[in-house]
PAKOL-259781 format. One line per field, with one value per residue (C-alpha): residue in one letter; x negated, y negated, z; residue number from 1. Coordinates in steps of 0.05 Angstrom, whole numbers, plus 5000, padded with zeros to 4 digits. Each point is the difference from the previous one (the first is absolute). Layout:
BEGIN
res: (a; ...);
east: (X; ...);
north: (Y; ...);
up: (Z; ...);
n: (NUM; ...);
REM end
This chain:
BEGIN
res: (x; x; x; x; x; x; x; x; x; x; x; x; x; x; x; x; x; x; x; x; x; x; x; x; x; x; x; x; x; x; x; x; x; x; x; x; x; x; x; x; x; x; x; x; x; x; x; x; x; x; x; x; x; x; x; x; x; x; x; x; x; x; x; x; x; x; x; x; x; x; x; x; x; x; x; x; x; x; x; x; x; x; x; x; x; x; x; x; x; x; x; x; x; x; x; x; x; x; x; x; x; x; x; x; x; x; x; x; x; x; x; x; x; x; x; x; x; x; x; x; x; x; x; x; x; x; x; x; x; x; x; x; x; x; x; x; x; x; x; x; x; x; x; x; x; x; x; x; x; x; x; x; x; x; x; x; x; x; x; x; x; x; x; x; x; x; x; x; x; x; x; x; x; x; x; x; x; x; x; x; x; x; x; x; x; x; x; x; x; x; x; x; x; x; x; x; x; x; x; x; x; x; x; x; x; x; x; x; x; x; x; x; x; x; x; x; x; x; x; x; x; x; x; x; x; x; x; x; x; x; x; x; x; x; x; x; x; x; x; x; x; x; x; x; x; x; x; x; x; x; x; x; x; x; x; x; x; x; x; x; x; x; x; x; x; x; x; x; x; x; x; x; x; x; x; x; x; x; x; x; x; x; x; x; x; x; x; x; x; x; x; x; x; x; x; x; x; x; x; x; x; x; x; x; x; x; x; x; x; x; x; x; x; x; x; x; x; x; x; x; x; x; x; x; x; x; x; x; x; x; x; x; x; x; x; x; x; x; x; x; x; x; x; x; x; x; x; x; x; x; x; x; x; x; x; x; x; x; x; x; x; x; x; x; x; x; x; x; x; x; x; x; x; x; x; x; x; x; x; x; x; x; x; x; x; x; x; x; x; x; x; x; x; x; x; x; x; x; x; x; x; x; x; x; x; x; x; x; x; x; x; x);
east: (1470; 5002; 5069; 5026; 4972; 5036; 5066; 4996; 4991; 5063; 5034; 4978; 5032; 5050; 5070; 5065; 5010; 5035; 4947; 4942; 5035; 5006; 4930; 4963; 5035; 4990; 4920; 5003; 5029; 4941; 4941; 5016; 5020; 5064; 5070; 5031; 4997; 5046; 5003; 5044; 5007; 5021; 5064; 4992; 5077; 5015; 4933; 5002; 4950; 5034; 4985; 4974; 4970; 4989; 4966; 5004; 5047; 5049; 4977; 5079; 5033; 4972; 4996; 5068; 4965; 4977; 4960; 5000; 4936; 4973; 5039; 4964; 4932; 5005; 5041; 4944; 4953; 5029; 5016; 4938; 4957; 4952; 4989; 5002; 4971; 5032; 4989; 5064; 5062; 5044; 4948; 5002; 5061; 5006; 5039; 5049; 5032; 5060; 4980; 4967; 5062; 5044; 4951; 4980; 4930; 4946; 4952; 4930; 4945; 4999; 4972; 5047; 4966; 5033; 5012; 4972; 4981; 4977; 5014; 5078; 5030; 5032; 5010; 4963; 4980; 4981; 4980; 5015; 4978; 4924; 5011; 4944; 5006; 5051; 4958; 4964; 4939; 4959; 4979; 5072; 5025; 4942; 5016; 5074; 4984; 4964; 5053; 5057; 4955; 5009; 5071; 5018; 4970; 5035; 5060; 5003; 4981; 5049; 5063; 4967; 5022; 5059; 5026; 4975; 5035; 5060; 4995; 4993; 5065; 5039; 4968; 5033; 5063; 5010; 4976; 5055; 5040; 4991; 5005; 5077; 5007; 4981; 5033; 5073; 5003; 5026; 4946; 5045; 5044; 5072; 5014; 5063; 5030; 5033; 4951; 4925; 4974; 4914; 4972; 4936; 4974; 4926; 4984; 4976; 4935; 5032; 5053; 5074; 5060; 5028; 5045; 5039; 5039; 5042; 5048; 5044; 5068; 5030; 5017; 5037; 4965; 4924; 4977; 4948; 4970; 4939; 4984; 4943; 4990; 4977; 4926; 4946; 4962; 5024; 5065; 5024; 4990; 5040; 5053; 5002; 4999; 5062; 5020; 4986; 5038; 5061; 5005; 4985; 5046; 5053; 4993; 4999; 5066; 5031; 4988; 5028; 5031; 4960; 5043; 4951; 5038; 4989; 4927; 4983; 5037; 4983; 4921; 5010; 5021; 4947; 4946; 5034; 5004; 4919; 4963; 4980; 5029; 4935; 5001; 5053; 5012; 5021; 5027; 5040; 5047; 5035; 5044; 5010; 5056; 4979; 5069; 5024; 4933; 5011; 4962; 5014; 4942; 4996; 4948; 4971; 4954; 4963; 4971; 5047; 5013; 4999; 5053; 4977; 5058; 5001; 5017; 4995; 4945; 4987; 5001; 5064; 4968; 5027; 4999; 5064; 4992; 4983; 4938; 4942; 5006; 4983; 5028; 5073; 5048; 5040; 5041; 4972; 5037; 4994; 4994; 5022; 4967; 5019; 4955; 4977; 4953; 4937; 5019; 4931; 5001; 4922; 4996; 4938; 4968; 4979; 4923; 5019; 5028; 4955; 4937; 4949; 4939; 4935; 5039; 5048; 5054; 5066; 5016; 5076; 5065; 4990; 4941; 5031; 5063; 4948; 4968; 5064; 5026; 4937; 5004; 5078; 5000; 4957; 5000; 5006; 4921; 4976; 5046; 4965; 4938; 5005; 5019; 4946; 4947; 5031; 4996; 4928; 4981; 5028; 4977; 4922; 4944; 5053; 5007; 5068; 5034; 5061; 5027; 5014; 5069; 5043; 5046; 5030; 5075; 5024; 5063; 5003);
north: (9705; 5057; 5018; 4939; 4993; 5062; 4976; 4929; 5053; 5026; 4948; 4966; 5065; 4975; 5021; 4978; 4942; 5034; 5059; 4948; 4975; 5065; 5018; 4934; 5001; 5079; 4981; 4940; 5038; 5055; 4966; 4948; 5060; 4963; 5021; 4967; 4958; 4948; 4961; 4941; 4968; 4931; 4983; 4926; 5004; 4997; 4980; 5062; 5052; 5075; 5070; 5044; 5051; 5018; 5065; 5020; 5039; 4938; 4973; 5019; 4956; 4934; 5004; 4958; 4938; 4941; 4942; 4930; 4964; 4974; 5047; 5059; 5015; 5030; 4936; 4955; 5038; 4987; 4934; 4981; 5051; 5023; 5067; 5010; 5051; 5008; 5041; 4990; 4976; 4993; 4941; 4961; 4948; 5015; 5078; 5018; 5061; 4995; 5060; 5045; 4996; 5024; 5055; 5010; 5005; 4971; 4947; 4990; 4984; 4969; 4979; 4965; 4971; 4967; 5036; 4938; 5005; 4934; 4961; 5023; 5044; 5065; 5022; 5018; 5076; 5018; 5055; 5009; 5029; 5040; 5069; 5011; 4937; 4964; 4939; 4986; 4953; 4955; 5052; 5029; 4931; 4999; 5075; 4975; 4939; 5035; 5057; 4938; 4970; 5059; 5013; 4932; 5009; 5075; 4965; 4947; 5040; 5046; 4941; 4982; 5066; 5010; 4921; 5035; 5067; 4956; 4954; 5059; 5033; 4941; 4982; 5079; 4979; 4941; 5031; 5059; 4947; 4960; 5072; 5006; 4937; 4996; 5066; 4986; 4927; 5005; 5020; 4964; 4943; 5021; 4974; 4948; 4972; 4945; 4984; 4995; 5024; 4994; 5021; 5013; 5027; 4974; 5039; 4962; 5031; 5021; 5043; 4965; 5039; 4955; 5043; 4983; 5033; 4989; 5059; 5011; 5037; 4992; 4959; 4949; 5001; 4994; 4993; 4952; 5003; 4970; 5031; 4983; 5044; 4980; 5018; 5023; 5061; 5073; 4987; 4951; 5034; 5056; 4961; 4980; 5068; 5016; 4935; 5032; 5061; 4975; 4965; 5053; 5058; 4944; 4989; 5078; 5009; 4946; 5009; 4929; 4966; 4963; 4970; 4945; 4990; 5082; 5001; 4942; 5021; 5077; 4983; 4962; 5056; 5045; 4952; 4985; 5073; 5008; 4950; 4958; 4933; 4964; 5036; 4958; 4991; 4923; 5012; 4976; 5040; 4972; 5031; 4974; 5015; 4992; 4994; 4944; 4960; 5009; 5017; 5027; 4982; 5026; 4973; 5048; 4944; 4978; 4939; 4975; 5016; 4938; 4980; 4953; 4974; 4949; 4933; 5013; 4961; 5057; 5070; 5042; 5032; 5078; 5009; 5030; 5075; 5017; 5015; 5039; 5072; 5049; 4962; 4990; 5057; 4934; 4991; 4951; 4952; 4992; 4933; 5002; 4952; 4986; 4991; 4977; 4994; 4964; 5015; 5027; 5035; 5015; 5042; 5011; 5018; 4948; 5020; 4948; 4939; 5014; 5002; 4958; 4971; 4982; 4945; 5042; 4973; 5034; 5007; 4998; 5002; 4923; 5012; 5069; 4963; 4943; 5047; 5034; 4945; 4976; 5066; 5008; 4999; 5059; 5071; 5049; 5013; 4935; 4973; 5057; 4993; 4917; 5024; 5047; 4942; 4942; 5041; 5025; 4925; 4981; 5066; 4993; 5038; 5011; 5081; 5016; 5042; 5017; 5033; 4960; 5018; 4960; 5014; 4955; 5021; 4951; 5002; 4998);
up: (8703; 4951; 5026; 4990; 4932; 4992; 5022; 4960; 4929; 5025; 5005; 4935; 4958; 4966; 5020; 5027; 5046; 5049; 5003; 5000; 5065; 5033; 4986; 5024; 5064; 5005; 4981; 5050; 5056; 4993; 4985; 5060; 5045; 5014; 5036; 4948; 4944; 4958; 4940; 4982; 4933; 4982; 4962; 4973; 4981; 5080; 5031; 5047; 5013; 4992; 5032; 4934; 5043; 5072; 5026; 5062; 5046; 5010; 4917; 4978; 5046; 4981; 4925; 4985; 5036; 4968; 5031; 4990; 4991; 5057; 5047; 5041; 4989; 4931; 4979; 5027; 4961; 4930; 5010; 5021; 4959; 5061; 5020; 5077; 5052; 5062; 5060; 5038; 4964; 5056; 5026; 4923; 4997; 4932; 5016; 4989; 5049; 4955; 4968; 5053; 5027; 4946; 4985; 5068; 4979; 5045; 4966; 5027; 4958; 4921; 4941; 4953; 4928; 4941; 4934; 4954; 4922; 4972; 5061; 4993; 5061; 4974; 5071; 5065; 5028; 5076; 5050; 5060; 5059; 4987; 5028; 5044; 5042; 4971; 4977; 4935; 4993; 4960; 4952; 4992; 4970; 4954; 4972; 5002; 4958; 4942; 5009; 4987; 4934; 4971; 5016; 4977; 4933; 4999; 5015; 4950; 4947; 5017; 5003; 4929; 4972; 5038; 4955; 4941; 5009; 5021; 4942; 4945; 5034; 4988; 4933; 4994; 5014; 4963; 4931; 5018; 5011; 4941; 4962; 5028; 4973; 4945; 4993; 5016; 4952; 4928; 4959; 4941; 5006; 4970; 4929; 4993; 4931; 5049; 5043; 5015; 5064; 5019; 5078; 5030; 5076; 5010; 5071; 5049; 5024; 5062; 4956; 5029; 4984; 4939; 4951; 4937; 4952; 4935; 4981; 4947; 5028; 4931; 4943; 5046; 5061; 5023; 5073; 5020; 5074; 5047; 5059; 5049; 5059; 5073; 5003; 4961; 4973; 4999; 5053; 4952; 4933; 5035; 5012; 4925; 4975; 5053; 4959; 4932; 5020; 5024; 4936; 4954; 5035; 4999; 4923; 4991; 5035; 4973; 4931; 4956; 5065; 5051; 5061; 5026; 5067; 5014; 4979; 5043; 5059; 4996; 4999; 5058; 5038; 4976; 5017; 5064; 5012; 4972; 5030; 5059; 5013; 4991; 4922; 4982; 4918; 4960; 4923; 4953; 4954; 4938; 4957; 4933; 4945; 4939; 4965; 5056; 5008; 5076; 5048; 5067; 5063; 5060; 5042; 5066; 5040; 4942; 4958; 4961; 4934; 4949; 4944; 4959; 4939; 4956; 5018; 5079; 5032; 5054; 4994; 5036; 5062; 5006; 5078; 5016; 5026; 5070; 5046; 4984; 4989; 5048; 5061; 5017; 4968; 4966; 4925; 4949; 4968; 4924; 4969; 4921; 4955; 4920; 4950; 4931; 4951; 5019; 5072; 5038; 5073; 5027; 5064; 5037; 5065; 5055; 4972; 4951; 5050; 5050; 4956; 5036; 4977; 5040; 5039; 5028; 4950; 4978; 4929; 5022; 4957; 4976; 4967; 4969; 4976; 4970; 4945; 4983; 4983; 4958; 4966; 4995; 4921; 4999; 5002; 5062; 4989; 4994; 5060; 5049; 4971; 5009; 5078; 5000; 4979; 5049; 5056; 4990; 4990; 5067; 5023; 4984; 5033; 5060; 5012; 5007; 5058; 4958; 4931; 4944; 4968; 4952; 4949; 4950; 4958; 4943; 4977; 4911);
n: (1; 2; 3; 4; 5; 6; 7; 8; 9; 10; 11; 12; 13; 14; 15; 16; 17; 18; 19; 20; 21; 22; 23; 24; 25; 26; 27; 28; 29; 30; 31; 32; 33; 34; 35; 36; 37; 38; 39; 40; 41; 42; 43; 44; 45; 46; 47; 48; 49; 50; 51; 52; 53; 54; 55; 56; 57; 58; 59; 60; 61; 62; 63; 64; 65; 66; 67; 68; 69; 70; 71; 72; 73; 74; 75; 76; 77; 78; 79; 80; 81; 82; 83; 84; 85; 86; 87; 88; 89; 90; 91; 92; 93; 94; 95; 96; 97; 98; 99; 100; 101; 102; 103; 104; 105; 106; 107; 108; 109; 110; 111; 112; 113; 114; 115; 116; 117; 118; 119; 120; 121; 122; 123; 124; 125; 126; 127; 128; 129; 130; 131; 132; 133; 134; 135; 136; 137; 138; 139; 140; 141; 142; 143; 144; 145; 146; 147; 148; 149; 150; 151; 152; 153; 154; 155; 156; 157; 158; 159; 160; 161; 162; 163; 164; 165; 166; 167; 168; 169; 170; 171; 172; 173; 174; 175; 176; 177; 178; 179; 180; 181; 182; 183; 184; 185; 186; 187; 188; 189; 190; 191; 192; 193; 194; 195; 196; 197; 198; 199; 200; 201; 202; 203; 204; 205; 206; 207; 208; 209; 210; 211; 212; 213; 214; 215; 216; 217; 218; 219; 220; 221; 222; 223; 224; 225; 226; 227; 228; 229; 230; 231; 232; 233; 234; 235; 236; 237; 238; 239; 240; 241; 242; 243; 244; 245; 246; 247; 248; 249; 250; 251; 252; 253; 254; 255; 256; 257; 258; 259; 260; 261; 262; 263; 264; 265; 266; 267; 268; 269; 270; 271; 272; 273; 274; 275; 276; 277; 278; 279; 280; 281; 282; 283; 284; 285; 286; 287; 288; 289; 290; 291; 292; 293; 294; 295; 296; 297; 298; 299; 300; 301; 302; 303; 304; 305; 306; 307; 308; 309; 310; 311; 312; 313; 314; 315; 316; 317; 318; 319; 320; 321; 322; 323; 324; 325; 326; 327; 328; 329; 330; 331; 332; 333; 334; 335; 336; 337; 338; 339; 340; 341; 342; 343; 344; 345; 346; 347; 348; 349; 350; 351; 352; 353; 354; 355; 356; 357; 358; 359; 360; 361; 362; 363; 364; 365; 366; 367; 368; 369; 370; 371; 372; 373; 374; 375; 376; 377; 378; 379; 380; 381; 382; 383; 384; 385; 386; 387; 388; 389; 390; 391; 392; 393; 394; 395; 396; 397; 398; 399; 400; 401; 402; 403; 404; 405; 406; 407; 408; 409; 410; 411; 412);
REM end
């Protein structure tokens, strides 16, 4: 008994999961004086038992099975939460040969005992075959018992710091993430004599990869453009700052012209030729002129942008473009739009539609075009900040899973 309380401080050191494994069934095999020795844990997600570990001279050749519960003797053992001694497999119901004969190993004797921490299975571990006569007795399956309690509480405590480890890594990510960002967004909005401009990003607290920007080319042109990437956390933000790039080589060899049509279509092609098809890329890009009052939309897969005028009961929808970027090597179309003073165009991310509250509810674009409306009269700031407000009313103690990103122009 002193060697076993030797092996169960062992196993209660605190290490990786994988080397916890390797040393229980290592400990298991020699204080039982086994052939070999296994151990299975349970995966809730699929309801099957799965080779961590098996020692033994054959161990290497079953360790990409998994068991149903219920099926084989190990199986039966979970499912039913019993340990079980026998002395000749072959003679139980319950075996299963299935695996002696892919290993070719022969099974005679074993004791197989649930892994179980506050009455919930984690797995099941077994020996097989005692090596002076093959068979293992009464006072083997109590040793293995107390052996397994400790295991199981090894092994739990062990999954506990493998979440935390896990969670920290991702809580990483997401704050270099967020960093990027944060990072790559105007730190201050452009300044216009003709027009007033207001956006905000509120990150989601899974970091999406919403983008905005608001550029000044020159005295008769500014850019304005909404992006929201496929995905979430440090892929997306990467694909933003290829985003960010493009743009801002594109403005430095281009000084005082900006062709909308060869933007558009030459970051589809560097997307397309930078990332996977399932990192695919909505936006919207407008180009305004100042001097003209017109402004020039293409639209790549995403929410429509909103026009409201004066008069007009509902606002002009700006849809025309193509499909998302970063798919289909395609041209865009441009859709050309006049207007005048009082005129207002608010573009956003689906973070803002799509904001649900605790019963599952969509914001969505009537709701959006509602409190424009109430707040036409006003100024850019107010009309984003009266968004900002109606959607975190409807929102209300529901955590979000995306970015919030809006932006709001008004014509003078």
């Amino acid at each position: 008994m002193n060697f076993l309380h030797t092996i169960s401080q062992k196993i209660s050191e605190k290490k990786p999961l994988p080397k916890l494994l390797n040393d229980i069934m290592e400990s298991s095999k020699l204080i039982m004086d086994a052939e070999a020795s296994s151990l299975l844990l349970y995966d809730p997600k699929d309801n099957k038992l799965h080779f961590q570990v098996a020692t033994g001279e054959k161990g290497r050749l079953i360790k990409k099975i998994s068991i149903d519960l219920g099926v084989g003797l190990a199986g039966w053992v979970a499912k039913h939460k019993k340990s079980i001694l026998i002395d000749d497999c072959y003679k139980d119901k319950r075996f299963c040969s299935d695996y002696d004969k892919k290993s070719k190993f022969k099974t005679k004797s074993m004791i197989c005992v649930p892994l179980i921490r506050k009455n919930k299975l984690l797995g099941v571990i077994e020996v097989i075959n005692r090596k002076d006569d093959g068979i293992f007795d009464e006072r083997d399956l109590t040793i293995f018992e107390t052996l397994a309690s400790q295991c199981a509480i090894a092994i739990e405590n062990a999954q506990l710091i493998e979440i935390q480890i896990e969670k920290e890594a991702l809580e990483r990510e997401l704050e270099t993430a967020r960093s990027i960002q944060q990072k790559l967004l105007p730190s201050d909005l452009p300044r216009f004599e003709d027009i007033q401009v207001a956006a905000k990003l509120i990150p989601a607290k899974q970091v999406g990869g919403d983008y905005y920007n608001m550029v000044k080319i020159d005295e008769n042109e500014s850019l304005f453009l909404v992006a929201d990437v496929a995905g979430k956390g440090i892929p997306a933000a990467l694909i933003v700052s290829t985003i960010y790039s493009c743009l801002q080589t594109y403005l430095k060899l281009n000084l005082g012209e900006f062709d909308l049509m060869t933007f558009v279509n030459g970051l589809n092609k560097v997307l397309l030729e930078s990332t996977t098809p399932d990192k695919f890329v909505s936006c919207w890009f407008g180009l305004y002129n100042h001097k003209k009052r017109k402004l020039k939309s293409i639209n790549a897969g995403h929410n429509p942008t909103f026009v409201f005028k004066k008069g007009e009961d509902a606002p002009k929808k700006l849809e025309t473009g193509g499909l998302f970027l970063g798919i289909f090597d395609q041209v865009y179309e441009i859709e050309k739009i006049q207007l005048e003073s009082g005129n207002i165009f608010v573009f956003y991310s689906d973070g803002v539609t799509e904001a649900w509250n605790e019963k599952e509810q969509d914001y969505d674009e009537r709701r959006l075009i509602n409190v424009v409306n109430q707040h036409i009269k006003m100024s850019a700031v107010d009309i984003l900040t009266g968004i900002e407000k109606d959607v975190k009313n409807h929102v209300g103690k529901a955590q979000q899973g995306d970015d919030f990103t809006c932006a709001v122009v008004k014509i003078l």
